[in-house]
Backbone as a ProteinNet text record, in pm:
[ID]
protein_1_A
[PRIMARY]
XXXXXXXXXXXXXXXXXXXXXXXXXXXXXXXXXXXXXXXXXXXXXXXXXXXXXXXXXXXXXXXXXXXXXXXXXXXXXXXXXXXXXXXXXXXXXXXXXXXXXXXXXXXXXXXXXXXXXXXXXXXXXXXXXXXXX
[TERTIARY]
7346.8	7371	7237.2	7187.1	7013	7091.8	6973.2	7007.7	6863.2	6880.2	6783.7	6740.1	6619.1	6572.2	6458.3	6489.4	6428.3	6345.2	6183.7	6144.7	6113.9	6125.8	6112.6	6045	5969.4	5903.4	6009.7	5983.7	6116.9	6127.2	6200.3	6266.7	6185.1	6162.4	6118.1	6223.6	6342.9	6427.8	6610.6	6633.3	6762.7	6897.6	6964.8	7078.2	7191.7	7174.9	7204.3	7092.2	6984.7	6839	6859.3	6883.8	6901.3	7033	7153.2	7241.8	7199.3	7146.3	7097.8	7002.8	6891.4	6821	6888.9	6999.9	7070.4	7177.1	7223.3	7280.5	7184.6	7086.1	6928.7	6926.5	6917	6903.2	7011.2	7130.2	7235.8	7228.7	7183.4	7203.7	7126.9	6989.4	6863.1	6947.4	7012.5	7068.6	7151.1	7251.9	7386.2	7315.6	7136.5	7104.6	7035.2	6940.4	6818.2	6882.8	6996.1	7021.3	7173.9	7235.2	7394.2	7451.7	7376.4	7494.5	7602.9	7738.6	7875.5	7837	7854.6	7835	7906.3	7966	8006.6	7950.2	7830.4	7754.1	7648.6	7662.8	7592.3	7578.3	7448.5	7400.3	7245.8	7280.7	7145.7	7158.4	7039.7	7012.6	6901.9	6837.3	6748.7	6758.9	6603.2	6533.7	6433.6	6427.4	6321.9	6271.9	6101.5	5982	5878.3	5830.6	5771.3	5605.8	5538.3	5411.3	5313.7	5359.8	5330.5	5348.9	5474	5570.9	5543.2	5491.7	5467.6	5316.3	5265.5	5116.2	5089.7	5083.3	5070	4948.4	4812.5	4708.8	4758.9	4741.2	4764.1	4683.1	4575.2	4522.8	4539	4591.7	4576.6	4574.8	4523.4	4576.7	4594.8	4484.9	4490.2	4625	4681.2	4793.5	4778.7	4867.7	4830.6	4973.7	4953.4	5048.9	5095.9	5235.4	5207.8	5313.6	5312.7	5419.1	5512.8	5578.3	5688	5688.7	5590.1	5580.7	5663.5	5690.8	5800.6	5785.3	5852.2	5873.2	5963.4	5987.2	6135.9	6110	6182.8	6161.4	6355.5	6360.9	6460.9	6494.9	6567.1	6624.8	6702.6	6636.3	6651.7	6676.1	6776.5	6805.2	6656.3	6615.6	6454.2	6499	6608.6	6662.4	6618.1	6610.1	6555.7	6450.8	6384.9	6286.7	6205.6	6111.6	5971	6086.9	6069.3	6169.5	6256.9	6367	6477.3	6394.2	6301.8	6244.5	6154.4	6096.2	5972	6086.9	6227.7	6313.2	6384.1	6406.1	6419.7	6316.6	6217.3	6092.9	6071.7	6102.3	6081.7	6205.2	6339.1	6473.5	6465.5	6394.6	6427.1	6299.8	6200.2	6139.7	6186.9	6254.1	6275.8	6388.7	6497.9	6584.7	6588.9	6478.5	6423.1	6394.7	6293.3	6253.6	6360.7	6423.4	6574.8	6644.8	6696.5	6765.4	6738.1	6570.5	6573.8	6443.1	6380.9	6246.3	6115.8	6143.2	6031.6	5941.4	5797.1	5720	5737.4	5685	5670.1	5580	5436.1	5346	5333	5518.8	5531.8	5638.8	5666.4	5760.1	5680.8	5653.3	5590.9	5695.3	5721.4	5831.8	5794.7	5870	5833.5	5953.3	5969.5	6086.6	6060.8	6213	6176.1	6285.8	6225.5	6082.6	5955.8	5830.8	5726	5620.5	5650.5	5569.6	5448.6	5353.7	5247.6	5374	5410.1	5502.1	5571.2	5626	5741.9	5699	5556.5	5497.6	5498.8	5479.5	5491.1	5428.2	5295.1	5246.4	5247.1	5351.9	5359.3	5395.8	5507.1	5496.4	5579.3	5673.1	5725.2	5635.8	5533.9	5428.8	5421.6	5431.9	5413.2	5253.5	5142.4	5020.5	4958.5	5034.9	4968.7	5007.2	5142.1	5189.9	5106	5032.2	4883.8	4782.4	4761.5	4594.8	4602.3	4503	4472.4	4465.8	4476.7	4428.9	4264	4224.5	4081	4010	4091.2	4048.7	4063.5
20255.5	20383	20452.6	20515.3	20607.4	20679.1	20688.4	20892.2	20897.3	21045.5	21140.3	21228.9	21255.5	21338.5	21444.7	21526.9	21679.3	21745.3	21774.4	21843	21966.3	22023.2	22210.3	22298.7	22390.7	22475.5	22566.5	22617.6	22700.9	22851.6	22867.5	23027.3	23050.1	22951.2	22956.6	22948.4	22900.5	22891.7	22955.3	22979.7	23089.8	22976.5	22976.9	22923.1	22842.9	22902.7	22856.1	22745	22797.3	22698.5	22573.9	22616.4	22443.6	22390.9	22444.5	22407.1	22282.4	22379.5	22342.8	22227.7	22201.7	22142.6	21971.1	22011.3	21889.3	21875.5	21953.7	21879.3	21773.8	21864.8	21774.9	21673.7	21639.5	21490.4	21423.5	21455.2	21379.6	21352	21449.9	21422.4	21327.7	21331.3	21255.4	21075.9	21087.6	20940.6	20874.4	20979.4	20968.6	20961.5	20997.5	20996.3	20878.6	20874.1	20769.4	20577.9	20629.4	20451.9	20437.4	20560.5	20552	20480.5	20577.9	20562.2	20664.6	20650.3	20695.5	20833.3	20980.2	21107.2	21094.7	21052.1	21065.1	20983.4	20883.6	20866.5	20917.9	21053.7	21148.7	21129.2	21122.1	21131.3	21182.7	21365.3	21434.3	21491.6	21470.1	21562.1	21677.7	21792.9	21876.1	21962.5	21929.5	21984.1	22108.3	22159	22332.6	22276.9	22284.7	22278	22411.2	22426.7	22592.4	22554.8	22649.7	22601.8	22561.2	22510.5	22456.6	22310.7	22254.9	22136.6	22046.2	22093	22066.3	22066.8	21966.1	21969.5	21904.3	21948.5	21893.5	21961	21846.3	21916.2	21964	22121.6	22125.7	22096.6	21967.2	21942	21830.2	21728.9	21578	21511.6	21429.3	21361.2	21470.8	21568.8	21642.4	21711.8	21786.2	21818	22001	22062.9	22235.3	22292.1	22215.9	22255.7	22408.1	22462.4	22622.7	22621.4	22695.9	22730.4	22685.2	22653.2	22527.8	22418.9	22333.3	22220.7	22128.2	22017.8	21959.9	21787.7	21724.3	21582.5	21529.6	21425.9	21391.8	21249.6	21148.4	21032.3	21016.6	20871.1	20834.1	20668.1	20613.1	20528.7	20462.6	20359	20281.9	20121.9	20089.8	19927.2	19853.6	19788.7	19702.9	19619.9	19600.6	19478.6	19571.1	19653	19800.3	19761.9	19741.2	19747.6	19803.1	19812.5	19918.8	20053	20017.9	20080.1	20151.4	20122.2	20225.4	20303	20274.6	20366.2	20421.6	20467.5	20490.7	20606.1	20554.8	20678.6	20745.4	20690.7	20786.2	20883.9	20880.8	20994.7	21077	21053.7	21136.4	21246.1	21208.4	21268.1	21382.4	21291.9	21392.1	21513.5	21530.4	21646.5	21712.1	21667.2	21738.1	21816.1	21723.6	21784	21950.2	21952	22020	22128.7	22093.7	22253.3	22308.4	22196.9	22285.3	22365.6	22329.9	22392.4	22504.6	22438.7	22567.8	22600.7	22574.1	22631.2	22560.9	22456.6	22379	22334.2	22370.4	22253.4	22142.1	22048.3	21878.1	21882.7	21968	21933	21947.2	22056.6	22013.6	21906.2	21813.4	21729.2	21603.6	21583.3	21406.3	21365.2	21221.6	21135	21028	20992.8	20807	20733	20622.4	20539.9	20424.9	20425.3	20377.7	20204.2	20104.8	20021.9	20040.2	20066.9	20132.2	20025.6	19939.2	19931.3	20010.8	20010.1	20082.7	20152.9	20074	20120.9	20180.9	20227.8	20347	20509.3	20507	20605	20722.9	20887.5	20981.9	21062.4	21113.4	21221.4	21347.3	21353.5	21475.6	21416.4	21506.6	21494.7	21412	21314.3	21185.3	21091.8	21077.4	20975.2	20858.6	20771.3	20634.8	20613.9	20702.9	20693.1	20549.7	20452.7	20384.4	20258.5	20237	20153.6	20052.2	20062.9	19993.6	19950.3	20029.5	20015.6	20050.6	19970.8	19995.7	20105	20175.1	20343.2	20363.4	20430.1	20446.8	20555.6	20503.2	20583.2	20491.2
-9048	-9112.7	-9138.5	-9044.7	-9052.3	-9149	-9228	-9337	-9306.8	-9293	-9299.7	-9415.8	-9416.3	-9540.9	-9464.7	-9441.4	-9401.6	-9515.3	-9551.8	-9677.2	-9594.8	-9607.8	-9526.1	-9625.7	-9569	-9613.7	-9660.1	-9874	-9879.4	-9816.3	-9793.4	-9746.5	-9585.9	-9516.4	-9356.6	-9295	-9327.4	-9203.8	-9255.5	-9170.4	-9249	-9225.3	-9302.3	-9327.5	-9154	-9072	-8945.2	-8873.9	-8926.3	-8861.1	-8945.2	-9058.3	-9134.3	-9120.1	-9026.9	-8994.6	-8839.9	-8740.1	-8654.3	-8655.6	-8783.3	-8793.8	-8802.8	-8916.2	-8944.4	-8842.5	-8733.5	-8612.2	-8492.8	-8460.3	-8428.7	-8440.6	-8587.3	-8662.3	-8605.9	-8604.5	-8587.1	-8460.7	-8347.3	-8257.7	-8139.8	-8220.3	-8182.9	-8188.6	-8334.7	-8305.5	-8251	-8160.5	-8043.1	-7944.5	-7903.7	-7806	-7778.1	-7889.2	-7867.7	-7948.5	-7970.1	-8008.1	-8035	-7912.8	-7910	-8044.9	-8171.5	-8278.3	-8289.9	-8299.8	-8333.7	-8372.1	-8322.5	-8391.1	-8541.5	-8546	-8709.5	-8835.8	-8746	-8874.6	-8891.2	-8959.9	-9021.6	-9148.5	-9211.2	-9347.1	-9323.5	-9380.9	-9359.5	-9463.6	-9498.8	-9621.3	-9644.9	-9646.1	-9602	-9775.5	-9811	-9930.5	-9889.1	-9944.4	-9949.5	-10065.6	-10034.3	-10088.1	-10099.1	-10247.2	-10194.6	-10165.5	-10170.3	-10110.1	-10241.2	-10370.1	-10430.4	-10443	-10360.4	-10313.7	-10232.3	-10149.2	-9969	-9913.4	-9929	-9912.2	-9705.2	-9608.8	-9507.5	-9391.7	-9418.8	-9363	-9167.4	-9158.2	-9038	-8883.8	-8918.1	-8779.4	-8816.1	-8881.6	-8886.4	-8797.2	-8693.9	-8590.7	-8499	-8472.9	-8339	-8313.6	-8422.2	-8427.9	-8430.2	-8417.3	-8438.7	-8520.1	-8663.3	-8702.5	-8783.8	-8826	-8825.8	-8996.5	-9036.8	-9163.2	-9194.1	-9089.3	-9022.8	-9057.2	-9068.5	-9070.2	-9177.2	-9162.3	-9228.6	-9225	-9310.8	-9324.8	-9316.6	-9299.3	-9211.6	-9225.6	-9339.3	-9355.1	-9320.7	-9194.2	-9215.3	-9229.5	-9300.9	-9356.5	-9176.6	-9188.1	-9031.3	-9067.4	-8988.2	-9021.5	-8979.4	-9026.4	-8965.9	-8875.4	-8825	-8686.1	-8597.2	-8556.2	-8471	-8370.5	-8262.3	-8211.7	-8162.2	-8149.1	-8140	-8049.2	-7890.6	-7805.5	-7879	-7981	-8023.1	-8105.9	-8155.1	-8234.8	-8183.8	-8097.1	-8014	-7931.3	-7934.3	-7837.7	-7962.8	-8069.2	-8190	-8181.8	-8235.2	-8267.4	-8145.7	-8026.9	-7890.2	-7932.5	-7942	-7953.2	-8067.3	-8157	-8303.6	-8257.8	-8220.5	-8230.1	-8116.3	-7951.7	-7867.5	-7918.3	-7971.2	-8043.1	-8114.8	-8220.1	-8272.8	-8266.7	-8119.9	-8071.7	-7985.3	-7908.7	-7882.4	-7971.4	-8060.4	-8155.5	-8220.6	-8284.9	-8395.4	-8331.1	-8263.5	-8214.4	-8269.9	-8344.2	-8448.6	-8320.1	-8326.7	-8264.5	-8255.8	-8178.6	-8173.8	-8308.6	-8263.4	-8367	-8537.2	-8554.6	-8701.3	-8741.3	-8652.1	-8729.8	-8786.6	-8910.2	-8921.6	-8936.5	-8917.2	-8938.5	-8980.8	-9109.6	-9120	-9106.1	-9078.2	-9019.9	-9146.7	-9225.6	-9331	-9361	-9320.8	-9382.3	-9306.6	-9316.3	-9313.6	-9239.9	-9151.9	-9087.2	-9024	-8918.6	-8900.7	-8778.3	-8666.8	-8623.8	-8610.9	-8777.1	-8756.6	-8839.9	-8805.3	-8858.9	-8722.8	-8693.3	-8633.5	-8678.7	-8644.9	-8703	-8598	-8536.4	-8446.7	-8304.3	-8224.6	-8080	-8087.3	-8140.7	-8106.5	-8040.1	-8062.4	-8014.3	-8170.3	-8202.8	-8285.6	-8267.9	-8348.6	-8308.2	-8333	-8428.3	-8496.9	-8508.2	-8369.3	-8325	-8249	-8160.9	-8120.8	-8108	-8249.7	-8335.3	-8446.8	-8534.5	-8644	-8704.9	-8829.7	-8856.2	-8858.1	-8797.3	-8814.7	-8935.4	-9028	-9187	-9274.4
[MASK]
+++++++++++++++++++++++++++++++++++++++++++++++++++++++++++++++++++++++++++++++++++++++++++++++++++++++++++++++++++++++++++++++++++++

């Protein structure tokens, strides 16, 4: 049972985009780890720019106003692979839908290995190496 948690920049995206946003989510997980469309649990918060702190070049990233956090709740039996095709799904997803860059989605995959970290692109930067900070 993934749930999702979306923090969004407030009043950036209009009432259909955060519709779209939370079909995305759902749909990233019918794609990338053939779970059941009906187990949906999304939840999507508006943060104002007092809320939402996200440096926009972290990790060689070009991020824009947009930018957003996206922690989801993942069984840990999971292996690198389903999750490595999770984080690809959920940002392609994304910019299909609502037009979001790759480079504003971070994602954390939550139990928190180094592994299930995403700082843009659906790439797992930190799956292979150490953090160099």
């Amino acid at each position: 049972m993934p749930v999702f948690h979306a923090h969004i920049p407030k009043g950036r995206f209009l009432k259909e985009q955060k519709i779209a946003i939370g079909n995305a989510l759902n749909q990233s997980l019918v794609e990338a780890l053939n779970i059941p469309k009906g187990d949906r649990f999304v939840m999507i918060s508006e943060h104002g720019d007092d809320e939402l702190f996200i440096d926009p070049t972290f990790m060689g990233m070009n991020r824009t106003a947009d930018a957003m956090i996206i922690s989801v709740l993942i069984g840990a039996h999971r292996p690198a692979s389903d999750k490595n095709a999770l984080l690809a799904a959920i940002t392609r997803l994304l910019e299909k839908a609502a037009g979001i860059s790759p480079d504003d989605v971070f994602v954390a995959l939550v139990p928190v290995p180094n592994e299930n970290f995403s700082f843009g692109r659906g790439v797992a930067q930190l799956a292979d190496a150490a953090p160099k900070w």
